[in-house]
C-alpha positions in Angstrom: -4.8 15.6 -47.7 -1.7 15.3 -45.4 -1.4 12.8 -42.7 -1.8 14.7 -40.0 -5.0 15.6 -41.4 -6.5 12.2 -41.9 -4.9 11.3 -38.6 -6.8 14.1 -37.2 -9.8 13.1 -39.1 -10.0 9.6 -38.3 -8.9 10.4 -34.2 -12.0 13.2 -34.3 -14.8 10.1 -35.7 -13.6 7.2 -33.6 -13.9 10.1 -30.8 -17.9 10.0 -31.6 -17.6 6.3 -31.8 -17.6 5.4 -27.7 -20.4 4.6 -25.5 -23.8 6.1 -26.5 -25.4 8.8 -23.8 -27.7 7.1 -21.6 -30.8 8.4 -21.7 -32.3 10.0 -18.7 -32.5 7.6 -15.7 -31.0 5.1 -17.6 -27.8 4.0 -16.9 -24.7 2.9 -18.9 -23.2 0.8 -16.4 -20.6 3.1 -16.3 -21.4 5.6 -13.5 -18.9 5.6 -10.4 -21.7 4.7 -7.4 -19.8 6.0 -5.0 -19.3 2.2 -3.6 -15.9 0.9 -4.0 -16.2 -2.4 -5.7 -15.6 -5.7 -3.4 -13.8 -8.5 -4.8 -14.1 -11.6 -2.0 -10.1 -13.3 -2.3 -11.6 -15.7 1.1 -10.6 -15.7 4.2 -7.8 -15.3 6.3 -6.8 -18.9 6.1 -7.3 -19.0 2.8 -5.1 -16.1 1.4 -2.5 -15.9 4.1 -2.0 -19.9 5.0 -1.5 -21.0 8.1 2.6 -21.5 8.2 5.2 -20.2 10.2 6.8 -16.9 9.9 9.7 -16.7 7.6 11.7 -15.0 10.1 12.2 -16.8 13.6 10.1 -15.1 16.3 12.9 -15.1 18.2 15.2 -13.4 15.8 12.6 -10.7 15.1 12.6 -7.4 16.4 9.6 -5.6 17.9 8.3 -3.8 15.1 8.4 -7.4 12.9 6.6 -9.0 15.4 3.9 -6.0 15.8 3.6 -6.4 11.6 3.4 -10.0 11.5 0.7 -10.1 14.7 -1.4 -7.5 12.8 -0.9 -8.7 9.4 -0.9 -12.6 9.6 -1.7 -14.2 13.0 -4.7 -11.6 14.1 -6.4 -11.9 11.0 -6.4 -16.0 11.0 -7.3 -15.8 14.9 -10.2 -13.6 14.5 -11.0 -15.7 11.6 -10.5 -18.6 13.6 -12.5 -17.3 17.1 -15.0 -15.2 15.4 -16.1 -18.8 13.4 -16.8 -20.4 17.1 -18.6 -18.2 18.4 -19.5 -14.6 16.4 -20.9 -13.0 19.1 -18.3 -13.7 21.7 -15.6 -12.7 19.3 -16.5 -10.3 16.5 -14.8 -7.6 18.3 -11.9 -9.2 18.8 -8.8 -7.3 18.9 -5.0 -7.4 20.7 -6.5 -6.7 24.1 -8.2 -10.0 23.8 -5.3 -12.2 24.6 -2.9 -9.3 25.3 -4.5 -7.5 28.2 -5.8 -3.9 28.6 -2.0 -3.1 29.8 -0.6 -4.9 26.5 1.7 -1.7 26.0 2.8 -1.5 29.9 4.3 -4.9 29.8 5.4 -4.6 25.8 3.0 -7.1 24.8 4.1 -10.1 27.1 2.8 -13.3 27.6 1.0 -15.5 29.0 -1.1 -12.7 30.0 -2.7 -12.4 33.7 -5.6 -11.2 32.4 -6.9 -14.3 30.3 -8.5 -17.3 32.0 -6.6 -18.8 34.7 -6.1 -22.5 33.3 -5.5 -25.5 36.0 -2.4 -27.5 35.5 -3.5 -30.7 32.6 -4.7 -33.8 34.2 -6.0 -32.1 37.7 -9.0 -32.5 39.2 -9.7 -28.8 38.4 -8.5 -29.5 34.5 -11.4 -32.0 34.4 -14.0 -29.5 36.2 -12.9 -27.0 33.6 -13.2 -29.5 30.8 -17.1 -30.4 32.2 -17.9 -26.7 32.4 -16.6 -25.4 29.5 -16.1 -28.4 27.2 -16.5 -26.6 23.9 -14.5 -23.8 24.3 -11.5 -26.0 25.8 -12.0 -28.4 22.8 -11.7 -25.5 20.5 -8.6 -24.1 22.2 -7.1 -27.5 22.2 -7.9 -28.7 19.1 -7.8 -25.5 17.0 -6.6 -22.2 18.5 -2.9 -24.0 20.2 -1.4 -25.5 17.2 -2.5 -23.2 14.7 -0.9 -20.3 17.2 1.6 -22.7 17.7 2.3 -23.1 13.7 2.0 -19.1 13.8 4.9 -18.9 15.9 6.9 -21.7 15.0 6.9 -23.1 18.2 6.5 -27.0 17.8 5.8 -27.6 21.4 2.8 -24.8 22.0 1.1 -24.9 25.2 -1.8 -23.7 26.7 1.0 -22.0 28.8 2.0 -19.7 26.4 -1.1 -17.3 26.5 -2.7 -18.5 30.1 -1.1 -18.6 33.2 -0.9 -21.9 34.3 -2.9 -22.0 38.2 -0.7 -24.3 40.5 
């Protein structure tokens, strides 16, 4: 017998060696479902980090920034925002802090149409503090340095999204 015929031989019974045929309406684990498989890697947070860009938002050009909104910082904010409050913010896309006209004004901020915030340490800073207390807690304690971190701007304000009511 030649090699290629044992070769051929031996390829032709380990073919007949694989996986027996389920029988019918059983299943062999191997069927395609139709459902792509879900592997959970966490959350935003978790797989991206919450650091600053590599490259200086200020030394980024417009289609960086567009890649680096969508890909890191909405991701982490809607992670962030839809954890406060899931109904409010499930949705949540640019247009939430950008503005409907987002692409009139290229994107700029703060935006004119987000909440007017009062100037800190005003009487009308306090009465926003009493009427909204949690979501100004939230913003101040979560969303301004973590946008801030984002950005790479050490000195974030409330200022920077909102326009600031005299």
């Amino acid at each position: 017998m030649t090699t290629i015929t044992r070769l051929s031989l031996v390829l032709l019974l380990l073919s007949g060696c694989g996986s027996r045929k389920a029988a019918p309406g059983e299943s062999t684990g191997d069927e395609f479902t139709g459902e792509p498989e879900v592997v959970h890697h966490g959350g935003a947070i978790e797989t991206l980090g919450i650091t600053p860009p590599e490259t200086p938002w200020a030394e980024m050009d417009a289609f960086e920034r567009e890649m680096y909104m969508v890909g890191k910082v909405m991701p982490i904010m809607h992670e962030l925002f839809s954890g406060h409050d899931r109904a409010r913010f499930d949705a949540m896309g640019c247009e939430s802090c950008h503005g409907e006209r987002m692409r009139e004004v290229d994107f700029a901020m703060p935006s004119p149409e987000l909440y007017r915030v009062p100037r800190p340490g005003t009487p009308a800073w306090a009465a926003m503090e009493r009427d909204f207390g949690p979501m100004v807690e939230f913003m101040a304690s979560t969303v301004t340095p973590v946008m801030g971190t984002l950005l790479g701007e050490a000195d974030y304000t409330c200022g920077h999204c909102h326009v600031v009511a005299d």
